[in-house]
C-alpha positions as CSV (number, residue, x, y, z in Angstrom):
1,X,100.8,85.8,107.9
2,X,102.9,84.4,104.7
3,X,101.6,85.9,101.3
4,X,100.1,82.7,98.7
5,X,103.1,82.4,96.2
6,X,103.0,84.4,93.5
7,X,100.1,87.0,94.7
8,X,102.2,89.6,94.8
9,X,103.2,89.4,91.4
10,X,99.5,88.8,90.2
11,X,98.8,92.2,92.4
12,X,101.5,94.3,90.5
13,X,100.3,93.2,87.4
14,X,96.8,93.7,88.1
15,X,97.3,96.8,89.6
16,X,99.7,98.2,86.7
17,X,96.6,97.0,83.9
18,X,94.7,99.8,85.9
19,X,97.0,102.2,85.8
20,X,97.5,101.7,81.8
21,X,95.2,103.3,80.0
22,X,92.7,101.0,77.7
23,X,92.9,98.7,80.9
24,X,91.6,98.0,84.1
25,X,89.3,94.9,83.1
26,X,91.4,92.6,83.9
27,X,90.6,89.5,85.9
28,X,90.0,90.1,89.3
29,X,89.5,93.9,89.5
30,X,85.5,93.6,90.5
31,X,86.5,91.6,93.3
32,X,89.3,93.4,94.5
33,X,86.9,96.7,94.5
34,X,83.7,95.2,95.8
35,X,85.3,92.7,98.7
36,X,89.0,93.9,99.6
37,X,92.5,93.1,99.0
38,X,92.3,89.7,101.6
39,X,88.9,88.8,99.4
40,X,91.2,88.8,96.1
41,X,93.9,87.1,97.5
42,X,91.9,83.9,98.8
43,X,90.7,84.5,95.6
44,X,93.5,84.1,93.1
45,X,95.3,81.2,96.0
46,X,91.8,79.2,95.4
47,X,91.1,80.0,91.7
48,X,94.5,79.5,90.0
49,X,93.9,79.4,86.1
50,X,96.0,77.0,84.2
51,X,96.5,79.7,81.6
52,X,96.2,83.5,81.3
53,X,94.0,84.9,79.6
54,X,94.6,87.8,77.3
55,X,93.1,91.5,78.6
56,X,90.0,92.7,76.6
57,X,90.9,94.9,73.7
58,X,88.8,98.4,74.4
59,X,88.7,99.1,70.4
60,X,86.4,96.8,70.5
61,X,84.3,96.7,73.7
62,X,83.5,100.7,72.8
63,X,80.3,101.7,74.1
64,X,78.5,104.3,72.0
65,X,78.6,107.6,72.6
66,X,74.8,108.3,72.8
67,X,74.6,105.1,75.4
68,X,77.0,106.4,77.5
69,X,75.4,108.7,79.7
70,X,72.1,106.4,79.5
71,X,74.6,103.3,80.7
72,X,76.2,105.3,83.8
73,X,72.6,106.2,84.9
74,X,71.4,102.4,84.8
75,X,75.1,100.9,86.5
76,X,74.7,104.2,89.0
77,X,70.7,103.1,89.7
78,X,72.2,99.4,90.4
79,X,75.2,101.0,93.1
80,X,72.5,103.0,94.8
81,X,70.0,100.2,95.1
82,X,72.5,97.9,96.9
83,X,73.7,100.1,99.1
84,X,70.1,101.0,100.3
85,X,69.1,97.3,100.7
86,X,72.3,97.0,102.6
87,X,71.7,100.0,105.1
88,X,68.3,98.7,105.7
89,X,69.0,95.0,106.0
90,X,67.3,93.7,103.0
């Protein structure tokens, strides 16, 4: 199987965001986590973007302190649910 041109370099980079602290929001990373690496390849080969956009700047996407903990409960609730209603065939 020949690697897309280019998705190798599009992996480094996005795997190096991740590793970088302040990063790891970059395009690509939900899908990478959620479906696999093949997923995010057809992926990036089908959904080129003409230009690249910036990373988010985490000084300002800061989430409160006091809705932090609320905010992990909520996105935890959301995990657990789909993975019950995918056990059980829903």
């Amino acid at each position: 199987m020949s690697l897309p041109p280019g998705i190798v370099e599009r992996y480094e980079s996005l795997r190096e965001g991740i590793f970088q602290a302040g990063r790891g929001g970059d395009q690509g990373w939900a899908l990478l986590m959620r479906c696999g690496l093949l997923a995010w390849a057809r992926a990036c080969q089908e959904h080129t973007p003409k230009q690249r956009l910036a990373p988010l700047n985490p000084a300002v996407a800061v989430i409160p302190d006091h809705l932090s903990a609320p905010l992990v409960q909520v996105l935890a609730g959301m995990i657990l649910q789909v993975q019950q209603e995918v056990a059980h065939g829903f």
